[in-house]
C-alpha positions in Angstrom: -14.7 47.9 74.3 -14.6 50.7 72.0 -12.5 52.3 69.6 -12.8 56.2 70.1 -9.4 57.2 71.0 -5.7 56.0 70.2 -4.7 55.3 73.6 -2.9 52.2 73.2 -3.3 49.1 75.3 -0.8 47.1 77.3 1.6 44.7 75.2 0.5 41.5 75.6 2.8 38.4 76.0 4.0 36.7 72.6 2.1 33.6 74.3 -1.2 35.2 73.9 -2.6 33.9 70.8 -6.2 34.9 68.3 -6.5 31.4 66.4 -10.0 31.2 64.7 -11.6 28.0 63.2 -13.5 29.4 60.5 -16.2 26.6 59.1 -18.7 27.2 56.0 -22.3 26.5 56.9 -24.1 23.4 55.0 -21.3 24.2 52.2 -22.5 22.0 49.6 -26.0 22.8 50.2 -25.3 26.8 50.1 -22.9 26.4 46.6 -26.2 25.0 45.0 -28.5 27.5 46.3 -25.8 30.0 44.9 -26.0 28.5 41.5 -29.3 27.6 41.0 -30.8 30.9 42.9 -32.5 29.2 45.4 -33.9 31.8 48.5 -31.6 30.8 51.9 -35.2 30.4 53.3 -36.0 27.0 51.6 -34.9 23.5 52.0 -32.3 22.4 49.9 -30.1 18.5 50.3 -27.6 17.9 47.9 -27.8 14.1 46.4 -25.1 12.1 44.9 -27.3 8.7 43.5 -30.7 9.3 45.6 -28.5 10.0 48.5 -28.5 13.0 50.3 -25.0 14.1 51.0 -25.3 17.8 52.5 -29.3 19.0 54.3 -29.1 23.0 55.1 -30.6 24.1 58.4 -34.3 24.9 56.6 -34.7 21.2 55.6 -33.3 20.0 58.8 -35.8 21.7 60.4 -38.1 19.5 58.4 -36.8 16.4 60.0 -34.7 15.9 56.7 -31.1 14.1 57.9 -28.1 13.6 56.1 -27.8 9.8 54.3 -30.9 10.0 53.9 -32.9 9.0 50.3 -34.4 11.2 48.1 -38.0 9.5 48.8 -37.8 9.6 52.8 -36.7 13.6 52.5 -39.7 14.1 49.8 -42.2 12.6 52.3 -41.3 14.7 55.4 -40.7 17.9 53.3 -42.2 17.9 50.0 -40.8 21.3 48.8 -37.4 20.3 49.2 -35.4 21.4 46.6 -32.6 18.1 45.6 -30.1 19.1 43.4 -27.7 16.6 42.3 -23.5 16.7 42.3 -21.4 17.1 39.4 -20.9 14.4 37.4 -18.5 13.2 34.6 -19.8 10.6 31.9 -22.2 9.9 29.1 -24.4 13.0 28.1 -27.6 12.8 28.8 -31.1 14.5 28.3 -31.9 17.4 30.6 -35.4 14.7 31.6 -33.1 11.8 32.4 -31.9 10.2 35.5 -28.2 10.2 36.4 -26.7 7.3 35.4 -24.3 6.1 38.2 -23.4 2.9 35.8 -21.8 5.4 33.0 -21.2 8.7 35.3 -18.6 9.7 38.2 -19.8 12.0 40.8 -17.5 14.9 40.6 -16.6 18.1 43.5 -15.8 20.4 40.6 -18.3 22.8 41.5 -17.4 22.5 45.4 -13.9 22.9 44.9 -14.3 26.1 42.6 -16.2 28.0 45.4 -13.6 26.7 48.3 -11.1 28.7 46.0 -12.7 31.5 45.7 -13.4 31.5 49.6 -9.8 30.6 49.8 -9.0 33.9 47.9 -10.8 36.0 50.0 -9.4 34.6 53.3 -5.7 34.6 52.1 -6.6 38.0 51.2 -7.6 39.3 55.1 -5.4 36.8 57.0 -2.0 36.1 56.0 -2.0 33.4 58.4 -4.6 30.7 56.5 -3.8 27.5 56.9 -6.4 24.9 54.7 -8.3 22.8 57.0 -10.6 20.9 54.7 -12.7 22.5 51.6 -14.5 24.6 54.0 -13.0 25.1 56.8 -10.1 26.9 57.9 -7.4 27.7 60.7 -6.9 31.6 60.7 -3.7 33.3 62.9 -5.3 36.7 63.8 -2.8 37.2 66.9 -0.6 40.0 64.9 -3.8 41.8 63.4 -5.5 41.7 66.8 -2.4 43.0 69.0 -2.1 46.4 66.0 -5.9 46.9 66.1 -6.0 46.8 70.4 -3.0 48.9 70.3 -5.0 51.5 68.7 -8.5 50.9 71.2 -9.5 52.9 74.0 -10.5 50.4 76.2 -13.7 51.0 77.9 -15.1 48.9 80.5 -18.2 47.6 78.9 -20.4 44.0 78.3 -19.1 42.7 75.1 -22.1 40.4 75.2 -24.3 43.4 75.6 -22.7 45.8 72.7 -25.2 45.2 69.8 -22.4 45.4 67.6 -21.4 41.9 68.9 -25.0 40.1 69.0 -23.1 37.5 65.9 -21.0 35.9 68.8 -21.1 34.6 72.0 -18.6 34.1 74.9 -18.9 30.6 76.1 -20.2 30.4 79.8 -21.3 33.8 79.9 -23.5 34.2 77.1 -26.8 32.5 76.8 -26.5 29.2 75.5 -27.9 26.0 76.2 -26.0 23.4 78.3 -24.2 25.8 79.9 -25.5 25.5 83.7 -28.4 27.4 85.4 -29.2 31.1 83.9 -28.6 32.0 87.7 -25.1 30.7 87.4 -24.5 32.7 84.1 -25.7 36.0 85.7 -23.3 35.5 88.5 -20.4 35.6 86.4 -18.3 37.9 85.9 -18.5 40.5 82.5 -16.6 39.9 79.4 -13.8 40.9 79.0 -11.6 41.3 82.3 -8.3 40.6 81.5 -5.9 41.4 78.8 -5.8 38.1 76.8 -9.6 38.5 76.7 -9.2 41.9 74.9 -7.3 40.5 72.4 -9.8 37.7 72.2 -12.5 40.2 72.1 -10.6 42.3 69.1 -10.0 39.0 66.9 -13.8 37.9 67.0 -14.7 41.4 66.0 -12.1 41.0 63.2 -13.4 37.3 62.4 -16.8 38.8 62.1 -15.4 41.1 59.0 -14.2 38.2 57.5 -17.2 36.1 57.4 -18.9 39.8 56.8 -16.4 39.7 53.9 -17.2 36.4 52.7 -21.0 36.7 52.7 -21.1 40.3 50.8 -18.8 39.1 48.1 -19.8 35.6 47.8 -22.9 35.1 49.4 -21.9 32.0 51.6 -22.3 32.2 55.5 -19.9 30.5 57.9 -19.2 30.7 61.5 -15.9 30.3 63.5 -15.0 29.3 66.9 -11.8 32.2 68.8 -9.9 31.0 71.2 -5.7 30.8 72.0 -5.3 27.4 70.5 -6.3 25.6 67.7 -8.0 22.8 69.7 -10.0 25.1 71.4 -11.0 27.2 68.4 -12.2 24.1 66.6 -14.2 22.8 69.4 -15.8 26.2 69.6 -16.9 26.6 66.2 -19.9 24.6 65.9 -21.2 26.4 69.2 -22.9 29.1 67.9 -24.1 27.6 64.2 -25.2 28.8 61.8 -23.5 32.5 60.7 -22.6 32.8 64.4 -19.0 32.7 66.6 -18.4 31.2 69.9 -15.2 33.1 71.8 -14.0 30.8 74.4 -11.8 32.7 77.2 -9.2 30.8 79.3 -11.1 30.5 82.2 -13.8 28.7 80.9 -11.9 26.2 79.3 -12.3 24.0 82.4 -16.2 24.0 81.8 -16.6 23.8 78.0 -13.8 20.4 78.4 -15.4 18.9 81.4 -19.0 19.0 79.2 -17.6 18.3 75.9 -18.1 14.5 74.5 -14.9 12.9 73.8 -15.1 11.9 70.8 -15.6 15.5 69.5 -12.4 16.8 70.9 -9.9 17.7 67.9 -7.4 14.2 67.9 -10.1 11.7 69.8 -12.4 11.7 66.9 -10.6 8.1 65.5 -9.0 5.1 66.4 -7.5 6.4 69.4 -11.0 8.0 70.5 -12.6 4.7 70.3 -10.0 2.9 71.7 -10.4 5.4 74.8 -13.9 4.7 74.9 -13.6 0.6 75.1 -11.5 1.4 77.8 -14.1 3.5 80.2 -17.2 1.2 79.3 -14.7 -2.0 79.5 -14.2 -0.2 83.3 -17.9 0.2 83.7 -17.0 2.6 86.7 -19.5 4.4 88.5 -18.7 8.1 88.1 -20.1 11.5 89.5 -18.9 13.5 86.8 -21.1 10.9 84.5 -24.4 13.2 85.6 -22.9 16.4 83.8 -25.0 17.0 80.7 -23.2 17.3 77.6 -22.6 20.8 75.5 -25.8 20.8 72.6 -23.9 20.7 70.2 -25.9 21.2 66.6 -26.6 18.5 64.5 -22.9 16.8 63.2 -22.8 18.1 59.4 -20.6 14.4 59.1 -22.1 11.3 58.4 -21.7 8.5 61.3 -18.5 6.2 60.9 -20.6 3.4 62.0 -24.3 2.6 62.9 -24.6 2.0 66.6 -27.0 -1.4 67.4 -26.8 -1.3 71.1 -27.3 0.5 74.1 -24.1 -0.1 75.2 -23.2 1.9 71.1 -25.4 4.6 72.2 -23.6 5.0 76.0 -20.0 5.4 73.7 -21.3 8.2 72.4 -22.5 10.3 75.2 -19.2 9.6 77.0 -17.4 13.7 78.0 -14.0 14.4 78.9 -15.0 14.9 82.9 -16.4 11.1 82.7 -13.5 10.0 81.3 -10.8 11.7 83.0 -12.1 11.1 86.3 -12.1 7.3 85.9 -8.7 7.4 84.8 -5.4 8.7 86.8 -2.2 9.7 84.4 -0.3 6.7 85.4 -3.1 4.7 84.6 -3.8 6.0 81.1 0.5 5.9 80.9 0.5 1.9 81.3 -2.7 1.4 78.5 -1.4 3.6 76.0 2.3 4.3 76.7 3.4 8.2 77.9 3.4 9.6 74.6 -0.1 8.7 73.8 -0.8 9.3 77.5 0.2 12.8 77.5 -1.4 13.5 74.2 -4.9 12.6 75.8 -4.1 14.4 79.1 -3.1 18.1 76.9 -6.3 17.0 74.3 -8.7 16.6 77.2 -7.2 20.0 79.0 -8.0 22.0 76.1 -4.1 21.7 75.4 -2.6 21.3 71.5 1.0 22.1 72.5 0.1 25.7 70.4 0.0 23.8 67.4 1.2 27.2 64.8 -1.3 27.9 61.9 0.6 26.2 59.2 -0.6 28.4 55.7 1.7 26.1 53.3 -1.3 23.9 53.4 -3.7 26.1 51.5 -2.1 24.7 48.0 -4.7 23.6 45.5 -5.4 19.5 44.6 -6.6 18.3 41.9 -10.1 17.7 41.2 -11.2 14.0 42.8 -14.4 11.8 41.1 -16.0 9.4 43.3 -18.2 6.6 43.2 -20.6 5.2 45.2 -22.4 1.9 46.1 -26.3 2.0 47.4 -26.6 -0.1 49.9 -29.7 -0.9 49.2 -28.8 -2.7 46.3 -26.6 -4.9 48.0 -23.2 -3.2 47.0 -23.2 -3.1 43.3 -22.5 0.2 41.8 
């Protein structure tokens, strides 16, 4: 695709959406190498009490994991740098410890930057709806359809064009756990069909955002485009970190069949779990249980609970294709009752019902303090 002429392209359908899942990278970790002017080459893990709440990709590297202490991250990488959150409290010396018995951890600083990031996204995309304090749903469909009306489209290899090398199309472009590199070559070029134009023109449009974001505020992020928000948020995380993942309609079938359940936008809780119980309650033997899941980068989100068992550990490897082929619709619509039923069915389909970009939720909240118990000190503050 190119941009050398104003022929204009077909209208597209007003079903065709651009949503993009844009997500900061390591965002705690990259405010405090912002403030204190640390290189984006060297480890950096935020702490909150000697516990480390955010690790950048340097000190993962290292073998350095999230809720982690201070003491195991110094052993395995000594030149980590472990700057601590806000806090509210007592003064104290600039030599002494953080007192967790007088002080509150604060996200003041955190917050501040997710406005400014905020700023700059309301700014390119009307369409900004807050998704957490760095992460965000973007509407590009309008922006995209004006900037492909004005394209020459030229048959070309998106993938190829080194003006693109940021982002990859899922199930084309090179990336592990997605089948045989035979398989890949055999496919078909990117893109073929309209909606994949428009696809194509909102990731090169997403790319000048996070362009944007990193000139004017040195942060790096990477976002998922797809036509739904679902899809977009399952994408994002694909091509990590200061990458994008495009996923085209016809290879939603592979990314869901391959994608662990309990990842997929709505599973992720008690309903997630409860789906879960119910396969390894079943215990049935399944073909689709030999497909190897996406690799998927390390989950930026602490565990919600610490898995003891095997049969723990089996939960967690669970995909969409295992679970779907154990279960029929009528089945799942006698366990969970048809609205839950057909919730799971649309989820697992790569479905969200086109869920609109809601931007009245990018209002500002207050400031929160937190506190928290070590565990090692058998709960007391």
């Amino acid at each position: 695709m190119s941009a050398t002429s104003k022929k204009p392209a077909a209208t597209l359908g007003s079903s065709h959406r651009v949503i993009v899942h844009l997500d900061l990278d390591c965002f705690y970790a990259q405010v405090e190498q912002r403030r204190l002017g640390i290189p984006a080459d060297q480890p950096v893990a935020v702490q909150q009490w000697g516990s480390l709440l955010a690790v950048n990709y340097v000190a993962r590297a290292a073998g350095v994991l999230r809720g982690e202490h201070t003491s195991e991250a110094l052993k395995k990488c000594p030149t980590i740098h472990l700057p601590h959150v806000d806090t509210l409290g007592e003064n104290r010396g600039p030599n002494e410890v953080f007192d967790r018995k007088h002080q509150k951890a604060i996200l003041r600083r955190y917050r501040l930057a997710s406005r400014e990031i905020f700023a700059v996204l309301n700014r390119l995309a009307p369409l900004c709806e807050k998704a957490g304090i760095d992460e965000a749903f973007l509407d590009l469909t309008q922006q995209a359809q004006e900037r492909l009306a004005q394209m020459e489209v030229v048959s070309s290899d998106f993938c190829t064009d080194v003006a693109n090398e940021a982002t990859k199309v899922f199930g084309i472009s090179q990336m592990d756990g997605v089948g045989k590199d035979a398989e890949r070559d055999a496919r078909s070029g990117f893109p073929l069909i309209e909606l994949e134009q428009l696809l194509a023109t909102g990731a090169v449009i997403a790319n000048e955002i996070r362009e944007t974001i990193r000139s004017e505020l040195q942060y790096t992020c990477s976002t998922g485009i797809a036509a739904n928000k679902l899809l977009a948020k399952l994408a994002s995380p694909l091509n990590k970190p200061d990458g994008q993942t495009i996923i085209a309609p016809r290879f939603v079938p592979l990314l869901m069949q391959h994608f662990p359940l309990r990842k997929v936008r709505g599973l992720g809780g008690k309903l997630g779990k409860q789906l879960e119980d119910m396969l390894v309650e079943q215990a049935a033997p399944s073909v689709a249980a030999a497909l190897p899941p996406v690799d998927l980068p390390a989950d930026p989100k602490p565990p919600t609970h610490t898995s003891n068992s095997g049969r723990d550990e089996s939960k967690q490897k669970i995909t969409v294709a295992e679970f779907m082929a154990n279960f029929r619709f009528d089945e799942l619509v006698k366990l969970l009752g048809y609205e839950a039923a057909e919730f799971v069915r649309q989820a697992c389909s790569g479905e969200d019902g086109n869920e609109p970009v809601n931007e009245k939720k990018t209002e500002v909240k207050a400031f929160s303090a937190v506190k928290q118990f070590d565990q090692r000190s058998g709960g007391r503050a």
